[in-house]
C-alpha positions as CSV (number, residue, x, y, z in Angstrom):
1,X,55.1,99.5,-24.5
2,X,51.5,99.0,-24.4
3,X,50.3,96.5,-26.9
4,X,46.7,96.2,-27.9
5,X,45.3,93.4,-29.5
6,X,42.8,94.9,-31.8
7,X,41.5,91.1,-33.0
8,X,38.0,90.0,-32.5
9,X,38.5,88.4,-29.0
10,X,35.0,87.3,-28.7
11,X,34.7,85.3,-31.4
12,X,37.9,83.8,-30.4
13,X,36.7,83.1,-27.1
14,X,33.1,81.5,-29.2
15,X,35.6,79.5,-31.1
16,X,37.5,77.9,-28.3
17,X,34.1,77.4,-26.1
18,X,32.4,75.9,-29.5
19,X,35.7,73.8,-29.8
20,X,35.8,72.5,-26.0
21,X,31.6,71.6,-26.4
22,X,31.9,70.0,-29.3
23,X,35.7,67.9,-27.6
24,X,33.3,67.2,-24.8
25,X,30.5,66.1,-26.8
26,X,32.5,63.7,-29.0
27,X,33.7,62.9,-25.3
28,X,30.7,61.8,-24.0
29,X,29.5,60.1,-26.9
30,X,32.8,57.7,-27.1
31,X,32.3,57.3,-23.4
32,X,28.2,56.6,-23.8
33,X,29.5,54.1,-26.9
34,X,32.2,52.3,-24.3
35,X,29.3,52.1,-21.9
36,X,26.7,50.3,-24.6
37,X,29.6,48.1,-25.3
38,X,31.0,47.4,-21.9
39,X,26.7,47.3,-21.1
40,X,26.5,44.5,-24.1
41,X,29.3,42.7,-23.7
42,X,28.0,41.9,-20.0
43,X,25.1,41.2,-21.1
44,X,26.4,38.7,-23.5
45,X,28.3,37.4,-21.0
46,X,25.4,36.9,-18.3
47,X,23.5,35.1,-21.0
48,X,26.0,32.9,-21.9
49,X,26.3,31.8,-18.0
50,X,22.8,31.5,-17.8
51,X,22.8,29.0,-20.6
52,X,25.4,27.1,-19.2
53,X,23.4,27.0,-16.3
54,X,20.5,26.2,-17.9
55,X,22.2,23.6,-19.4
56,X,23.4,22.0,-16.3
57,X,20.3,22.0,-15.0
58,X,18.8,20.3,-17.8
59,X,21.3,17.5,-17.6
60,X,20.7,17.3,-13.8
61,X,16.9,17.1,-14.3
62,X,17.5,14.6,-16.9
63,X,19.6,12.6,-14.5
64,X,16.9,13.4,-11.6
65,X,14.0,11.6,-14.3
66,X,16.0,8.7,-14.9
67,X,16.6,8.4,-11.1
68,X,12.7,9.2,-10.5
69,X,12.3,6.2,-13.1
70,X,14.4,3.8,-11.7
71,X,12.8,4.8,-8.1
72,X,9.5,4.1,-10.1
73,X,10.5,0.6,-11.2
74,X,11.8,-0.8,-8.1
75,X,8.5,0.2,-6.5
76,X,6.8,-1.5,-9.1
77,X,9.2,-4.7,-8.3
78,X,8.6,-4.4,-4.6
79,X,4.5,-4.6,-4.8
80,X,4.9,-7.2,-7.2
81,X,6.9,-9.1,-4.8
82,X,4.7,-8.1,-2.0
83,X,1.6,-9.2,-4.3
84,X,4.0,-13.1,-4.8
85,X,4.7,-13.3,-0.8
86,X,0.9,-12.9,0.2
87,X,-0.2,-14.8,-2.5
88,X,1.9,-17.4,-0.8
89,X,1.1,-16.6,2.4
90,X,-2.5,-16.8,1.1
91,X,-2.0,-20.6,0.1
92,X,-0.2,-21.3,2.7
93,X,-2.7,-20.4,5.1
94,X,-5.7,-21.9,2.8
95,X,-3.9,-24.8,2.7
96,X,-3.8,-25.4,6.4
97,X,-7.5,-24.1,6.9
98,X,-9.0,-27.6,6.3
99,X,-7.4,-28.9,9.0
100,X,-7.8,-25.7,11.7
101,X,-11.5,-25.9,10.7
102,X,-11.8,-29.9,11.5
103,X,-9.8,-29.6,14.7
104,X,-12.1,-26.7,15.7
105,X,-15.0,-28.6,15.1
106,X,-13.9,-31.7,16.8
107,X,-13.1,-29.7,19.9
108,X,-15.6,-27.4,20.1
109,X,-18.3,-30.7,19.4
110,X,-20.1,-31.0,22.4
111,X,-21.1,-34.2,23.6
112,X,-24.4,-35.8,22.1
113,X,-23.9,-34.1,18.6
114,X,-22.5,-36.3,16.2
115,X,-21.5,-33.8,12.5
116,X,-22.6,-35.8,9.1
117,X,-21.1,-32.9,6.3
118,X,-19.0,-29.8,6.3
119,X,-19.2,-27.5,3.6
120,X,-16.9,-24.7,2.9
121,X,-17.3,-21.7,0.7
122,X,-14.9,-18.9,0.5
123,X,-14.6,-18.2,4.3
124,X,-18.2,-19.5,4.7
125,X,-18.5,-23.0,6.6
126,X,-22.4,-25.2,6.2
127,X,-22.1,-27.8,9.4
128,X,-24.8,-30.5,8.9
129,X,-25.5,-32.5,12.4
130,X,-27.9,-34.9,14.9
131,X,-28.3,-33.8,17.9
132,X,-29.9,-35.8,21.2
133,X,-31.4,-32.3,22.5
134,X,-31.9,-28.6,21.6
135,X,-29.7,-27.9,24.2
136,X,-26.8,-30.3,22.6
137,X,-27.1,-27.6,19.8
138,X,-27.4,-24.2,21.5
139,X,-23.7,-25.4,23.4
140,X,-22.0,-26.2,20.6
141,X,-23.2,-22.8,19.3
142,X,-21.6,-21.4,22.7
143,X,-18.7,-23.0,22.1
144,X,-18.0,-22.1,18.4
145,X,-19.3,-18.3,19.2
146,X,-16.8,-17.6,22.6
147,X,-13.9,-20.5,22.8
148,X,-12.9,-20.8,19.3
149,X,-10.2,-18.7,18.1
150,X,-10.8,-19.8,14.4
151,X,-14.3,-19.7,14.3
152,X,-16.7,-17.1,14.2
153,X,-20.1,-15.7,14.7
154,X,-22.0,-19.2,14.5
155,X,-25.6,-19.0,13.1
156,X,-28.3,-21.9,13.0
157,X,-29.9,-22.2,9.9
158,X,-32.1,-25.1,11.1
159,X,-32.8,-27.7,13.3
160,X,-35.9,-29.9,12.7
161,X,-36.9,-33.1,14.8
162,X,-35.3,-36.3,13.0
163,X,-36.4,-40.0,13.9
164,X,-34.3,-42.6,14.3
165,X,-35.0,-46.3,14.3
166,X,-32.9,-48.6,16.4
167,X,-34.3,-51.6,16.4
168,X,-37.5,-53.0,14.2
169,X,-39.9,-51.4,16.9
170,X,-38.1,-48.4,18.6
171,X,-37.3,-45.3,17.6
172,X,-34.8,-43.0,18.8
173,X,-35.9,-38.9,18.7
174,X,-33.0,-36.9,17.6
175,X,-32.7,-32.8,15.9
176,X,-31.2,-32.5,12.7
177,X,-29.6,-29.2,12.4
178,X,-27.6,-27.4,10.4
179,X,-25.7,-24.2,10.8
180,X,-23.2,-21.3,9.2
181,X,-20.0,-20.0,10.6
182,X,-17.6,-18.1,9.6
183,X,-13.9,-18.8,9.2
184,X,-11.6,-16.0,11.5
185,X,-8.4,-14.3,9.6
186,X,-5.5,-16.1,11.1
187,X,-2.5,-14.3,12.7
188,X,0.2,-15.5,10.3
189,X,2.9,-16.0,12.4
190,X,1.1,-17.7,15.1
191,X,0.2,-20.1,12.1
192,X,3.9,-20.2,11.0
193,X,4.8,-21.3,14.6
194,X,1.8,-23.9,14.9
195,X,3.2,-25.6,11.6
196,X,6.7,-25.2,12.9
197,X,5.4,-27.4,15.7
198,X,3.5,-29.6,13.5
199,X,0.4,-28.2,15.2
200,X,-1.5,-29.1,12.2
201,X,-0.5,-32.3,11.7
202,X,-1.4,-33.0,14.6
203,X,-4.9,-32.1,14.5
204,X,-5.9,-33.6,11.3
205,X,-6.1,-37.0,13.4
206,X,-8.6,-35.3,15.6
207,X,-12.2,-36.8,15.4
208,X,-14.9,-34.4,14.2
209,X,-17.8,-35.3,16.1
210,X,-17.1,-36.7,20.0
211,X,-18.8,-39.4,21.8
212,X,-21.9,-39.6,23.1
């Protein structure tokens, strides 16, 4: 037996493919929704790490400042120190200067020149003298400009002719003179070894001016 269906397939078939669109659209929408949340909830997640790692960073940096102080302070503490040691270099070295300058001088003296005052200023020396020549005076210049290792580019400020009486009827024809020169840096530790050796002392007995 033949049957017919004589019912309205085609709206049927409308109803079933209205049915399955609007399945597949509720579908996609819970999937699109899963996908926002899944989306969010990463999100959330990815800022939450990067917090935490912002926050360990900050702590680090904090540490890393305190550290960069510190680092800061013992600097501070070590030019300080620095400053104390040449200070006492410093004084150590003026303090021996006197008595480099007057062995110098009594060394580099020639003879004939006899020194009445020494002045010092700073690293400035004034050396007031008699002379029996000119020429008594230009080699003590010699010597104080090219054989002394303290001293240091000698100038002559003056030299004028001086008189002196020996007796009641002679007199004696000398130069006064007078002249700068400067005092040389010293080497430190050569000075530490010459005062080791009592270098010094030693020349603080030497005469200033030598015989004539």
């Amino acid at each position: 037996m033949i049957l017919i269906n004589l019912l309205p397939y085609r709206e049927e078939k409308r109803k079933r493919r209205k049915a399955a669109f609007f399945a597949g659209l509720g579908l996609s929408a819970l999937v699109g929704v899963g996908l926002l949340m899944a989306t969010f909830a990463l999100l959330q997640y990815l800022t939450s790490e990067q917090q935490r790692r912002n926050q360990f960073l900050s702590v680090e940096i904090g540490k890393l400042d305190n550290q960069i102080k510190d680092i800061a302070n013992l600097r501070a503490e070590i030019e300080a120190l620095k400053s104390r040691q040449r200070a006492v270099e410093d004084l150590q070295t003026d303090r021996n200067t006197p008595v480099q300058l007057l062995n110098e001088l009594a060394r580099h003296t020639p003879e004939g020149v006899y020194l009445t005052a020494i002045r010092q200023s700073d690293k400035i020396v004034t050396v007031n003298g008699i002379a029996q020549t000119n020429e008594r005076v230009s080699e003590f210049l010699r010597n104080t400009s090219h054989n002394s290792e303290w001293l240091d580019k000698p100038e002559l400020v003056e030299v004028k002719v001086a008189n002196l009486s020996t007796s009641s009827r002679d007199q004696k024809r000398l130069f006064d003179f007078s002249l700068r020169v400067s005092i040389k840096e010293p080497v430190r530790e050569a000075q530490g070894k010459d005062a080791a050796r009592g270098g010094p002392a030693k020349a603080a007995s030497a005469p200033v001016a030598n015989k004539s």
